[in-house]
C-alpha positions in Angstrom: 14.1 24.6 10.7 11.6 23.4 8.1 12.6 22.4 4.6 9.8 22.2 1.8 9.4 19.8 -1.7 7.6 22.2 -4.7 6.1 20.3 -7.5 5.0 22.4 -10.3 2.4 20.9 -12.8 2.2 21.6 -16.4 -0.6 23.5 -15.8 1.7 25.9 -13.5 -0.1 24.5 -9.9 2.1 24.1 -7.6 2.6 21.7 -4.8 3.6 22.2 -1.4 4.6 20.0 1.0 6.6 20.0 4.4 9.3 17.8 4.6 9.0 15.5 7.8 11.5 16.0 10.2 13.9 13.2 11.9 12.3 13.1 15.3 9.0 12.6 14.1 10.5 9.8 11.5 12.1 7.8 14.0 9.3 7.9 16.6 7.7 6.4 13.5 9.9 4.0 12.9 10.1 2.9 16.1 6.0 2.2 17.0 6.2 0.6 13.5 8.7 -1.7 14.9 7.2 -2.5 18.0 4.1 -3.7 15.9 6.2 -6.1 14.0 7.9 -7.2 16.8 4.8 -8.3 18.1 3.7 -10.2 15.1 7.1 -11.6 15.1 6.5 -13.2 18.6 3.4 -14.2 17.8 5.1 -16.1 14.2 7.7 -17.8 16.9 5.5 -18.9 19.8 3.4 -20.8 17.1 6.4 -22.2 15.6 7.9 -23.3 18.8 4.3 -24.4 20.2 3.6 -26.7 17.1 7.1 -28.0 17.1 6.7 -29.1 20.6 4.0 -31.3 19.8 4.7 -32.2 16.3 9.2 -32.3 16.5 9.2 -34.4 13.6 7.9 -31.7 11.7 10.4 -29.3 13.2 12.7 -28.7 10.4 9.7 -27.2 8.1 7.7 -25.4 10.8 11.4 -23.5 11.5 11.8 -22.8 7.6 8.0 -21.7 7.3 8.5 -19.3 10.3 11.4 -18.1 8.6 9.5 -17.3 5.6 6.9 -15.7 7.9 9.3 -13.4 9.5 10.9 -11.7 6.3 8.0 -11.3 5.1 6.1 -9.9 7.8 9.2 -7.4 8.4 9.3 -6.1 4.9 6.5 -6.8 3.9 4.6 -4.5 6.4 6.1 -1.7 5.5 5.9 -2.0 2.1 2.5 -3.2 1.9 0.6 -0.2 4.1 3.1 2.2 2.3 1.4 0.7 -1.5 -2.2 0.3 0.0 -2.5 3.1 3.0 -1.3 6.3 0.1 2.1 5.9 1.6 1.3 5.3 5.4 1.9 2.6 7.8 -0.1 2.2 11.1 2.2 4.4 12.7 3.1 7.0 9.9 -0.2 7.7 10.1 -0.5 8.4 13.7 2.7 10.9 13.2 0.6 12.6 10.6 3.8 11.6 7.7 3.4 9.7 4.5 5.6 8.6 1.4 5.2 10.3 -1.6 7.4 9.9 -4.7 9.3 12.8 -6.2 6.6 14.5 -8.1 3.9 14.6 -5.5 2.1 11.4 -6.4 1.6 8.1 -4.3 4.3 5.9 -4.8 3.2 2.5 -6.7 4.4 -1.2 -5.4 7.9 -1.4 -6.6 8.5 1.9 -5.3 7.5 0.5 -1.4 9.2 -2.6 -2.4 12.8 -1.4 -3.0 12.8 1.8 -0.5 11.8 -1.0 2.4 13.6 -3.7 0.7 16.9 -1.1 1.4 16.5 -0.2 4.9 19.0 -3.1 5.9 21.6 -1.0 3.7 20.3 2.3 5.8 20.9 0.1 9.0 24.7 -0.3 8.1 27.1 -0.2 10.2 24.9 -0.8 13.1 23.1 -4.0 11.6 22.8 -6.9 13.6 22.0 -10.5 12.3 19.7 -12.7 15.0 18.8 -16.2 13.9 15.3 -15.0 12.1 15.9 -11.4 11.4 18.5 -8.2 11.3 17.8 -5.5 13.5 20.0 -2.1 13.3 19.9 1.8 14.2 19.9 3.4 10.3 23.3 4.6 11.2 24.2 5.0 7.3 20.3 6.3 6.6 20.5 8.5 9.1 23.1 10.0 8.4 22.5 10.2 4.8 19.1 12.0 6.0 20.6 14.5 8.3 23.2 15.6 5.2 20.6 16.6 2.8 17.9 19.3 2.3 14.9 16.5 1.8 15.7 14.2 4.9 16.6 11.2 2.1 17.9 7.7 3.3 19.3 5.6 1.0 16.4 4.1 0.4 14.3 7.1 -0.5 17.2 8.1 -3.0 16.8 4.9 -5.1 13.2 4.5 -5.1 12.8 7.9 -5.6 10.5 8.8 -2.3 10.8 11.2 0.3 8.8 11.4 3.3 6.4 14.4 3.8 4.1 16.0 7.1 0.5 15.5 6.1 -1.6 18.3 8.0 -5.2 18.5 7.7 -5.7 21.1 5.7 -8.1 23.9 6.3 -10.4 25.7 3.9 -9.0 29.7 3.6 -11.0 32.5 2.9 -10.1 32.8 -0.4 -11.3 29.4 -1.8 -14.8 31.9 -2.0 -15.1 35.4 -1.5 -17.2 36.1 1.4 -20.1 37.3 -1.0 -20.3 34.3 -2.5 -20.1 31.6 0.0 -23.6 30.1 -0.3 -23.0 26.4 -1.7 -26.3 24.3 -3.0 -24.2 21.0 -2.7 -23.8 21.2 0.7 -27.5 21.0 1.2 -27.6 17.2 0.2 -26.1 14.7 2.8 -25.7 12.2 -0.6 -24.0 14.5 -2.6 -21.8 15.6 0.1 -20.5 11.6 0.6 -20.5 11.2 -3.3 -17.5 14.2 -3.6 -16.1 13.5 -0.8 -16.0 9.4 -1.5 -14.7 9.9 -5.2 -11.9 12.1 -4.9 -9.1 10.9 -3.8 -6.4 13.0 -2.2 -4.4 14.0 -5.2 -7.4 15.1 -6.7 -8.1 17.6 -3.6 -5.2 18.6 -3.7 -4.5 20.2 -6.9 -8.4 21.0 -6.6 -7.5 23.1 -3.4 -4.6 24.9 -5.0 -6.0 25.3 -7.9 -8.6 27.5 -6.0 -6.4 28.9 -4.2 -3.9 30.6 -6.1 -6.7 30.9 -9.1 -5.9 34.8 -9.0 -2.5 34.1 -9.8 -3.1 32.4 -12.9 -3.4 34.3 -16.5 -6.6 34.8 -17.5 -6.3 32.3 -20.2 -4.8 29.7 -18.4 -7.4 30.1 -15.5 -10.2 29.6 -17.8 -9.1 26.4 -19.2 -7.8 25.2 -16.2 -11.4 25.4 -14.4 -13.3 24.7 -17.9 -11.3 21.6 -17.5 -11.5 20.8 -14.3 -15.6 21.1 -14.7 -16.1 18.9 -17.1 -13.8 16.6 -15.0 -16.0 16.8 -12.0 -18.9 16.7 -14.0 -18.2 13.2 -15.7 -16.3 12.0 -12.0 -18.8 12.5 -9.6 -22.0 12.3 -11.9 -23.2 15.6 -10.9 -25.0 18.2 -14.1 -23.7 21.7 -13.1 -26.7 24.3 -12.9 -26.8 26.4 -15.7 -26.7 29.8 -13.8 -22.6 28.5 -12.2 -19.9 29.2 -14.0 -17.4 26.6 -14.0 -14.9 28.3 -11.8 -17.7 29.1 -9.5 -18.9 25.2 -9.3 -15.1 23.9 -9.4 -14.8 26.0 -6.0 -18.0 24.5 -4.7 -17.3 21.0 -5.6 -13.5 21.6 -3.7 -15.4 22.9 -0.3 -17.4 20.4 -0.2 -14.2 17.8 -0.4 -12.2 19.6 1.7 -14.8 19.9 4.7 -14.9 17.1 6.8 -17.8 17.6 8.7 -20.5 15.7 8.5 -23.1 17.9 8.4 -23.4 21.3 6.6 -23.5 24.8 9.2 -26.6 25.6 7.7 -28.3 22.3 8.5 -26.8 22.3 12.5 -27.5 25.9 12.7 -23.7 26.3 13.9 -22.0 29.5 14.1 -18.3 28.0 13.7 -16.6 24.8 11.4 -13.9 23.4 11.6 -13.0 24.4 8.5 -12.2 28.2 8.0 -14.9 30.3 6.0 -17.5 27.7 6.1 -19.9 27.6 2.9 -23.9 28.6 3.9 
């Protein structure tokens, strides 16, 4: 069954996202593993190589590798997580990512001490070899599996939990269907400017923001999207055309970011996008 994590702005926008489940977690997990595991062979077949031919310099080669190994093990994880918007190599190929509690990407420390903790999640099952300690996240697991947002130990300290990150597709009602011709998808620069400059929180509050605009009071709406003009306007360097309101060039400005073609429908003379209720 799935489980969901709100977040609800100031502005009264809220978030949605689908909590990832274990399976897809520990498949996860486990290719992120194997990748290290590889490094790690590669850190020790060096080591060992160089000491063969250099044994005097055994002792340090032995510490260096050492060094290598807990940092490539924790390191990894925590690096990709800080750089990659919460992804490692394999998260990414699950389609999960780390956020922290209110939606946002989690900064450095926040990878740091979740990844610096999975040895606690590992308990009881943790086993110490001579350069690293392996385990089964018997104790994370089972914290996970007893909790509505899938938390190890880890996640509950740094303050993280691990969402599913489907591509999103545009609805209907991002424009009405008599309103659907867009101007900005008629220049190919323009289209990589938006699409280059905001980043993925940024669509994302864009999208529901669009999205649930009739939900809004009418005061509140207006502001929002008079706000969220002049933000666009000053982000992405782009004058908005006298004759569009600012609701009406918010919503353009968020189709364009949202569609991942790379070409507009009107330029490939295409009947169907990938993204639903394309923009003409």
């Amino acid at each position: 069954m799935r489980s969901f994590h709100r977040v609800l702005t100031p502005e009264s926008v809220e978030f949605v996202y689908e909590i990832a489940g274990p399976g897809s977690r520990m498949v996860a997990v486990l290719l992120d593993h194997l990748i290290i595991l590889a490094g790690l062979l590669v850190v020790w077949l060096t080591a060992c190589g160089t000491g063969l031919f250099a044994w005097v310099l055994g002792g340090p080669i032995v510490a260096a590798a050492l060094v290598a190994s807990f940092v490539l093990y924790f390191g990894y994880f925590a690096y990709f997580e800080w750089k990659w918007q919460g992804q490692t190599p394999a998260k990414r190929l699950m389609e999960l990512r780390v956020i922290d509690d209110r939606g946002m990407n989690i900064d450095l420390s926040q990878a740091i001490l979740r990844n610096l903790l999975r040895v606690v999640d590992m308990m009881p099952t943790l086993t110490a070899l001579d350069f690293i300690a392996i385990g089964f996240y018997g104790l994370g697991a089972a914290t996970a599996l007893f909790n509505p947002r899938q938390k190890r130990i880890g996640d509950w300290v740094a303050g993280t939990l691990v969402v599913r990150t489907h591509k999103r597709m545009l609805p209907e009602a991002i424009l009405p269907p008599n309103e659907k011709y867009n101007s900005l998808l008629a220049d190919p620069a323009l289209r990589t400017r938006i699409r280059s400059r905001l980043g993925l929180e940024e669509r994302e509050w864009l999208f529901q923001l669009c999205l649930r605009r009739d939900q809004l009071a009418y005061e509140s709406r207006s502001r929002l999207f008079v706000d969220a003009a002049a933000f666009l306007e000053e982000r992405l360097q782009i004058q908005r055309e006298e004759f569009l309101s600012e609701e009406k060039f918010v919503q353009n400005v968020t189709a364009v970011a949202l569609d991942t073609g790379e070409t507009s429908p009107r330029e490939t003379g295409a009947t169907s996008s990938p993204v639903r209720g394309p923009i003409r």
